[in-house]
VMD Tcl script that draws the C-alpha trace (Angstrom):
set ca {
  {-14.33 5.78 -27.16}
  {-17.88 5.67 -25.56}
  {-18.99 3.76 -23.28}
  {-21.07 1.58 -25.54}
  {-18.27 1.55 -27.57}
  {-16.09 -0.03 -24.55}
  {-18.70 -2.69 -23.50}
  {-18.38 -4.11 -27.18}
  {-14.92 -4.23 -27.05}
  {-14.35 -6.15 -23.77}
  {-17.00 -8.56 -24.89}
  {-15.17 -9.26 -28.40}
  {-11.51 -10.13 -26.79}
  {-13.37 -12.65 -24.57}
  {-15.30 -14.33 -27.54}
  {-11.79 -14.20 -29.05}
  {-10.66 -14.89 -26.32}
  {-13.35 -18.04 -25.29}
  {-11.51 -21.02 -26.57}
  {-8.45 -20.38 -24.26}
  {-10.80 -19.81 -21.22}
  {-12.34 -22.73 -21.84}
  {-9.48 -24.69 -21.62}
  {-7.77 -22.68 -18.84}
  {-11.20 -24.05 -16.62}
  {-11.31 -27.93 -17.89}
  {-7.57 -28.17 -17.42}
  {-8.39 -26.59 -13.55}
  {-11.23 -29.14 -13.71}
  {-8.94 -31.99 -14.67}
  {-6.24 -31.08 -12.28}
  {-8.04 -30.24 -8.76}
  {-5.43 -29.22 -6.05}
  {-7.09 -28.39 -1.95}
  {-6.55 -25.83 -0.20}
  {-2.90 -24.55 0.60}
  {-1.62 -27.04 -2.40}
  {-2.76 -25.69 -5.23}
  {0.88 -25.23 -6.47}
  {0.19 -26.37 -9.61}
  {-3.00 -23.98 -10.11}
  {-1.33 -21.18 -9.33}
  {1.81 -21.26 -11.10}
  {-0.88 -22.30 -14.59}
  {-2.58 -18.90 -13.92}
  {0.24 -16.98 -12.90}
  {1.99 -18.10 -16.30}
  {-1.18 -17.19 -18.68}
  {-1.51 -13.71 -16.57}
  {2.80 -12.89 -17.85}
  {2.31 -14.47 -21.35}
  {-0.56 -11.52 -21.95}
  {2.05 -8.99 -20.30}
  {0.93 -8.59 -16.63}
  {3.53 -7.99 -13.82}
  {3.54 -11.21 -11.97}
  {4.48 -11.35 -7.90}
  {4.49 -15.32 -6.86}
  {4.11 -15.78 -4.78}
  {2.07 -13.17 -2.60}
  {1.89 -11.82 1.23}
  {4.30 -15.26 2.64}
  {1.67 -17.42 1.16}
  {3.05 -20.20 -1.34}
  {0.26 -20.70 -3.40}
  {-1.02 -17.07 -3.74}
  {-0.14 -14.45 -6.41}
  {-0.92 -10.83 -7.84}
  {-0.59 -10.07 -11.18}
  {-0.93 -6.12 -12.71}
  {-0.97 -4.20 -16.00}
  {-1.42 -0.85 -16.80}
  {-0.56 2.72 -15.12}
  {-3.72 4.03 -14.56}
  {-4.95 5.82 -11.45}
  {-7.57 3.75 -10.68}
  {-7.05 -0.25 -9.52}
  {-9.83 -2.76 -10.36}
  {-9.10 -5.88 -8.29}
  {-10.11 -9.09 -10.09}
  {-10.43 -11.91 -7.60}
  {-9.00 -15.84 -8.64}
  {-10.36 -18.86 -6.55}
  {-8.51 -21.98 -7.59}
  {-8.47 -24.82 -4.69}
  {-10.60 -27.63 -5.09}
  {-12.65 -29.86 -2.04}
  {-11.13 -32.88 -0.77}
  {-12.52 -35.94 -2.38}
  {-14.80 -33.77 -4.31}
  {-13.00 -31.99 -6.69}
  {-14.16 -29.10 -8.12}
  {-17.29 -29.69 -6.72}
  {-18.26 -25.67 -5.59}
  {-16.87 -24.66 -9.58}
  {-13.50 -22.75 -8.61}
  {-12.16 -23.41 -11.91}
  {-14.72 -21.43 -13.52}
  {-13.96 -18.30 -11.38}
  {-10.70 -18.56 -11.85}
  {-11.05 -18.62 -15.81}
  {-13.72 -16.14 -15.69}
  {-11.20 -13.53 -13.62}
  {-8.72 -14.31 -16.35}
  {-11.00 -13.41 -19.03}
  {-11.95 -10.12 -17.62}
  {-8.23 -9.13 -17.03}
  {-7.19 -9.75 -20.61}
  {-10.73 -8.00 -22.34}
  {-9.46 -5.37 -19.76}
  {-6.63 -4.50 -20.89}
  {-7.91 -3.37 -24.57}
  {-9.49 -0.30 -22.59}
  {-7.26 0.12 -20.00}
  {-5.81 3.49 -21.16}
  {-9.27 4.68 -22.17}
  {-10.10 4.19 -18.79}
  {-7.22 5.12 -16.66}
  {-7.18 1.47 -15.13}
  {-4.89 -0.22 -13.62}
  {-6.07 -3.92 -13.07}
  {-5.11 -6.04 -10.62}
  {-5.56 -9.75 -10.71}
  {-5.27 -11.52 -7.31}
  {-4.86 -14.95 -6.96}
  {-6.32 -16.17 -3.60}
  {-5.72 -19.85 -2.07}
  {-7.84 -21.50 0.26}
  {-11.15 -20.40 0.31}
  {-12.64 -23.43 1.04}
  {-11.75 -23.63 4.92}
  {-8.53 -21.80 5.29}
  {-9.01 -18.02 4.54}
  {-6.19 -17.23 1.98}
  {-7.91 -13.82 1.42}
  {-7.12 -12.43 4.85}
  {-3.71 -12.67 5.18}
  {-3.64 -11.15 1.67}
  {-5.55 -8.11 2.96}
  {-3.36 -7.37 5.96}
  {0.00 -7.92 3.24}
  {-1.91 -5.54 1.68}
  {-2.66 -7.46 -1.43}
  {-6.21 -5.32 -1.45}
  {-5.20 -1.51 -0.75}
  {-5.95 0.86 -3.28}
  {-8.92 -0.59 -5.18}
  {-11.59 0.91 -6.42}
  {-13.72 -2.31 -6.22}
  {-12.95 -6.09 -5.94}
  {-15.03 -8.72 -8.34}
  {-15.44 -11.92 -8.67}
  {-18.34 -14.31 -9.99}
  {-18.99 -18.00 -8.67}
  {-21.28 -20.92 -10.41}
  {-24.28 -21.90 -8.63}
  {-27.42 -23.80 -9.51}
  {-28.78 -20.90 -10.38}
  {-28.17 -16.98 -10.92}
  {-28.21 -14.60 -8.08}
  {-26.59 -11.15 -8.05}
  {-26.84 -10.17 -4.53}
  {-24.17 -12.67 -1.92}
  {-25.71 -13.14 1.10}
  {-22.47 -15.00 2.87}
  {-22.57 -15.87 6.80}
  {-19.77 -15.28 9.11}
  {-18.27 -18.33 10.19}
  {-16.03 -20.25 12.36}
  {-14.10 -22.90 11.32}
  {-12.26 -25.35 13.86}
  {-10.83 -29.31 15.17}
  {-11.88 -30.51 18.39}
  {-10.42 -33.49 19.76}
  {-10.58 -35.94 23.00}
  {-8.41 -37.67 24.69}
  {-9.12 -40.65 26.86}
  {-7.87 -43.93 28.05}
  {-8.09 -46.73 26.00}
  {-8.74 -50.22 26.90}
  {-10.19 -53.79 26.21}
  {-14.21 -53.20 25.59}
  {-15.02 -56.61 26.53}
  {-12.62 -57.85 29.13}
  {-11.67 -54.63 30.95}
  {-14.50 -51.45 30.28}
  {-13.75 -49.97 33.78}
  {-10.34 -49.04 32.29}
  {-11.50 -46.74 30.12}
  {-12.51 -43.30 29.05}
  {-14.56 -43.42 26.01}
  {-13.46 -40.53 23.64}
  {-16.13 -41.56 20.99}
  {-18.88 -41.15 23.78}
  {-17.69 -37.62 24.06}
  {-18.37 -36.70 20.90}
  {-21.84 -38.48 20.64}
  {-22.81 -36.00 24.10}
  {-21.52 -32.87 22.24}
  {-23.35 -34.01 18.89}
  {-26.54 -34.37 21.31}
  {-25.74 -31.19 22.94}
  {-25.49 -29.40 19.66}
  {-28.84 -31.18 18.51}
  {-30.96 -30.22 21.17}
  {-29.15 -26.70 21.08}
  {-30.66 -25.67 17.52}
  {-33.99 -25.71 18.50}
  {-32.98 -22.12 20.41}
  {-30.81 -21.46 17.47}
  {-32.26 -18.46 14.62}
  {-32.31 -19.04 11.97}
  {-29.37 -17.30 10.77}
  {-27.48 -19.73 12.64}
  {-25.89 -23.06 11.11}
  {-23.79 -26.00 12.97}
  {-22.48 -29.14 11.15}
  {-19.17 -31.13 11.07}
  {-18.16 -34.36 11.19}
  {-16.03 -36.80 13.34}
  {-13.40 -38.35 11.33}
  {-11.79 -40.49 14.07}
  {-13.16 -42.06 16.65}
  {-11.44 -45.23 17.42}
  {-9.93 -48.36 15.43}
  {-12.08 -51.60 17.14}
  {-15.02 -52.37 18.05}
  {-13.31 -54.38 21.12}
  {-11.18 -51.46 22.12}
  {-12.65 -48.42 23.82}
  {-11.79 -45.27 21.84}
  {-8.40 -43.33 23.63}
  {-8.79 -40.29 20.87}
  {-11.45 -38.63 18.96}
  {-11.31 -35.84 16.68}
  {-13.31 -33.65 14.08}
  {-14.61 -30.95 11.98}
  {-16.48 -28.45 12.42}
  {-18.44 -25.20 11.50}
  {-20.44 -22.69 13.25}
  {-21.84 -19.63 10.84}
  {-24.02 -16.74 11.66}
  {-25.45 -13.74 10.32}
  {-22.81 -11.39 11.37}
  {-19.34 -11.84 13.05}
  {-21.12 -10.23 16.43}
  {-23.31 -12.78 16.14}
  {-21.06 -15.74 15.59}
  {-19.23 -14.85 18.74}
  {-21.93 -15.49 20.42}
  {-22.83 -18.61 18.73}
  {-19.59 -20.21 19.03}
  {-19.28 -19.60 22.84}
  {-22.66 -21.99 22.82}
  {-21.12 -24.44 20.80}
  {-18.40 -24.44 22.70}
  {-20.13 -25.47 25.80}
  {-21.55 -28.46 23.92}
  {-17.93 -29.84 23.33}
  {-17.07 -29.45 26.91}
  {-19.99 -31.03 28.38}
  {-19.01 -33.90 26.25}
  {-15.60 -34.01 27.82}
  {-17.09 -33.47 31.48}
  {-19.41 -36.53 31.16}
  {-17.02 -38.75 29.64}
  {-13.90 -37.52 32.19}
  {-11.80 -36.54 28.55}
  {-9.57 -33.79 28.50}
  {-10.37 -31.65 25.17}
  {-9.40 -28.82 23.07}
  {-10.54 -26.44 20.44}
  {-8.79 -24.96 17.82}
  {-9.65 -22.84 15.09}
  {-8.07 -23.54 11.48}
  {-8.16 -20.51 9.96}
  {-9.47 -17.17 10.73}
  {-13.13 -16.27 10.84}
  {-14.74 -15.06 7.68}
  {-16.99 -12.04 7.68}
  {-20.66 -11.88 6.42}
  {-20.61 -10.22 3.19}
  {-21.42 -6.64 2.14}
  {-22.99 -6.44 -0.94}
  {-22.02 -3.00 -3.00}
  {-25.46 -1.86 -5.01}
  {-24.05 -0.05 -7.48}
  {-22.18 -2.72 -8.48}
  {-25.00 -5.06 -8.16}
  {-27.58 -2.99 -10.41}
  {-25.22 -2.44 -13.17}
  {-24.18 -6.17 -13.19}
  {-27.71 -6.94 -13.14}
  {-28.54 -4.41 -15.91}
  {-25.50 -6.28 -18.07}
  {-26.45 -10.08 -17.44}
  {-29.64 -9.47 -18.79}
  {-28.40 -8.35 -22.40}
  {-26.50 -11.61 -22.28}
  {-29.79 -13.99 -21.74}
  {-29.56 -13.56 -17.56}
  {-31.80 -13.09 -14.63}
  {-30.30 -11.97 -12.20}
  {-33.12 -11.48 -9.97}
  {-32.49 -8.12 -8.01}
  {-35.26 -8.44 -6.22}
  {-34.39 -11.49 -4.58}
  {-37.72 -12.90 -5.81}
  {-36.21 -16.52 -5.66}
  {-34.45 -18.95 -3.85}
  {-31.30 -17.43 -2.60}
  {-29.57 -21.33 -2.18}
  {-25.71 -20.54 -3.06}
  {-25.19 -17.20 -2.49}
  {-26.16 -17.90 1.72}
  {-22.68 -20.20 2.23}
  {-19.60 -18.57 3.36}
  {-16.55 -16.95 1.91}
  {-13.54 -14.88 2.92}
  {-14.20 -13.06 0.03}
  {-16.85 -11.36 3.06}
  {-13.76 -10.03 4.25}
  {-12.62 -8.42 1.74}
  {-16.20 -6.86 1.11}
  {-15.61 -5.12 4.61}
  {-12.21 -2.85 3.14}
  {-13.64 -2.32 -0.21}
  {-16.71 -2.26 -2.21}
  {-17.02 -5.73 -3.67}
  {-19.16 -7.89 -6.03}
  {-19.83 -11.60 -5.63}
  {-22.75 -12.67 -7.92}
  {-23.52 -16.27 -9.10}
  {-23.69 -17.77 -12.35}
  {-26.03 -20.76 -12.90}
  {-24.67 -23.70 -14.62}
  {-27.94 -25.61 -15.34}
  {-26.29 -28.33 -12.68}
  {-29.90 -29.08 -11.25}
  {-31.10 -30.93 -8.54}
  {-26.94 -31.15 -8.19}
  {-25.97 -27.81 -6.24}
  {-22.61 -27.17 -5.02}
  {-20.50 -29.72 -2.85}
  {-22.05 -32.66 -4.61}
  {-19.75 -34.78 -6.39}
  {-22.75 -34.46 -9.86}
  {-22.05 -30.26 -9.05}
  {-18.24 -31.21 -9.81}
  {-19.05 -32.77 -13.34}
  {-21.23 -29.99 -13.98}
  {-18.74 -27.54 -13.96}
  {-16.70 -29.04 -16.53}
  {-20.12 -28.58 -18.85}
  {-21.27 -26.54 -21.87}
  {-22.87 -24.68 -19.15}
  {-20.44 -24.35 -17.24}
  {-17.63 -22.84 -20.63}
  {-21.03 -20.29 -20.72}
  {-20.64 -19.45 -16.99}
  {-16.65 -18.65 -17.75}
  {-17.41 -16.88 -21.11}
  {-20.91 -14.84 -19.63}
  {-18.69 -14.04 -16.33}
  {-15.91 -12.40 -18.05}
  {-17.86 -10.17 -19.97}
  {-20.04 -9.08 -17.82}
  {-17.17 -8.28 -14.79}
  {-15.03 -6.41 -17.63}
  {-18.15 -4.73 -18.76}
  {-19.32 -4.04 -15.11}
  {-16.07 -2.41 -14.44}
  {-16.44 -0.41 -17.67}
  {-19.10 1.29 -16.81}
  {-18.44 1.92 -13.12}
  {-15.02 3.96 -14.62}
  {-16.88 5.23 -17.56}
  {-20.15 6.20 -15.68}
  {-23.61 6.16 -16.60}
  {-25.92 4.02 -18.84}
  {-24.48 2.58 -22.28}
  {-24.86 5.17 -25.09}
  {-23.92 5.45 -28.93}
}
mol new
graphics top color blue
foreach p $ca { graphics top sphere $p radius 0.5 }
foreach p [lrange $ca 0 end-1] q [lrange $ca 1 end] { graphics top cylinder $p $q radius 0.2 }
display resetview
């Protein structure tokens, strides 16, 4: 069959297909588990990825709530990347449940061509991107050897082929003081709130040296019981991202220093730990880009090549930068008409349980099935 022919026939099995997806994201939706629980999640996806005959390992590389799922003998491996975990008190507030339908989609309208293509595709089912770095330990268990690319879409406020994802540190800091009676006996203590309001200072004054390829933020989400008892313990959140992971080194030894100065004014002892490992900046395979770009636009989509607009989304982080560094890799965004909501606001959550949103899953497993067809089948579509 020609290529033409192949791009109509992906694009059929997911309209046949569309009801199911659509249900495989609002159930997702209706069912949000965070990061390292989504037990549920995965075993759902894992058990629609065997009922359409895929070989299913769960779960994958030590990690509970990862899996990989494969069909077909072919010589060349397509990886198809699954996002699933939700944001704490958010929900699916950053659209995870439509990637994960949309990687489904493009797995089953896959497998009608797989022998004309000589594919074998491989669905991988990755936990924790949202502060936690599932991916990673899934590329050193080898989860990603052997592909010939790695895909995946996300929902944004708006379409965007080209990711632009910082690196980025994640980590906990916490103090440790001496509690004590605020009104009767202050001299008794060491204040391990105060700490945290000289590092937040510290940081603050720091960004006005910071590029602008540089972000801080985090929060404090303990910092004492009473307001007549002098904080003993303090802890929080935070993130440092930067244009490259050479950069970020740099960046977090700065921040750093603005966490210890808190704990040498104050007299607290401190310490920093890092929750997961560091995600790499994202490299952006053109190839792939241009002929997803070519694609979206037969199905009603801009997908702005030229970077002509705002970029918004597709500058946050992702492991899925990582993974971009061992193999060529596509990460493009799909609008979901959620505007002024944009991701990690609790209106971007309903949004992607929208008509909008079922076109995001629908549009993004076409056009990753069709993208892969004509990487394998080569050149433009023809009759």
């Amino acid at each position: 069959m020609k290529t033409a022919g192949l791009l109509r026939t992906v694009e059929a099995d997911v309209e046949g297909l569309r009801e199911e997806l659509v249900g495989i994201s609002h159930h997702l939706h209706a069912h949000p588990e965070t990061a390292w629980a989504e037990h549920a999640s995965a075993e759902f996806l894992a058990g629609h990825l065997a009922s359409w005959g895929f070989e299913v390992t769960a779960p994958a590389a030590d990690l509970p709530t990862a899996f990989v799922a494969e069909y077909g003998a072919g010589s060349r491996t397509i990886g198809l990347v699954a996002e699933y975990d939700a944001l704490p008190g958010l929900g699916h507030a950053c659209g995870h449940n439509v990637i994960a339908a949309a990687a489904l989609g493009a797995a089953h309208a896959l497998q009608t061509v797989a022998d004309e293509l000589d594919l074998q595709i491989r669905v991988i089912g990755t936990p924790a991107e949202e502060g936690g770095g599932g991916k990673i330990p899934m590329i050193e268990a080898g989860c990603f050897d052997d592909l010939s690319a790695a895909l995946m879409i996300h929902p944004g406020p708006a379409d965007a082929v080209l990711a632009r994802p910082r690196a980025v540190a994640h980590f906990d800091v916490e103090y440790q003081g001496t509690a004590s009676h605020a009104g009767a006996y202050p001299q008794l203590g060491v204040n391990a709130a105060d700490a945290f309001t000289v590092a937040q200072v510290a940081i603050g004054l720091l960004r006005q040296q910071l590029p602008d390829s540089l972000r801080v933020h985090g929060i404090v989400q303990e910092a004492g019981t009473a307001p007549n008892a002098i904080p003993g313990s303090a802890r929080g959140s935070w993130y440092v991202r930067a244009g490259t992971l050479e950069e970020l080194d740099v960046a977090v030894d700065r921040v750093r220093a603005c966490f210890e100065a808190g704990a040498i004014a104050t007299g607290c002892t401190w310490e920093l730990r890092e929750t997961s490992p560091r995600y790499a900046e994202f490299r952006n395979d053109l190839e792939l880009a241009e002929i997803f770009t070519r694609l979206a636009a037969a199905q009603g989509r801009d997908m702005d090549l030229a970077e002509d607009g705002p970029r918004g989304m597709a500058t946050a982080s992702t492991d899925m930068g990582n993974v971009s560094q061992q193999v060529r890799a596509l990460h493009p965004y799909l609008g979901i008409d959620s505007l002024p909501a944009v991701n990690h606001q609790p209106e971007f959550a309903e949004a992607a349980a929208t008509p909008a949103a079922d076109r995001a899953v629908r549009d993004g497993a076409v056009l990753l099935a069709q993208t892969v067809v004509e990487l394998l089948a080569g050149g433009a579509p023809r009759d």
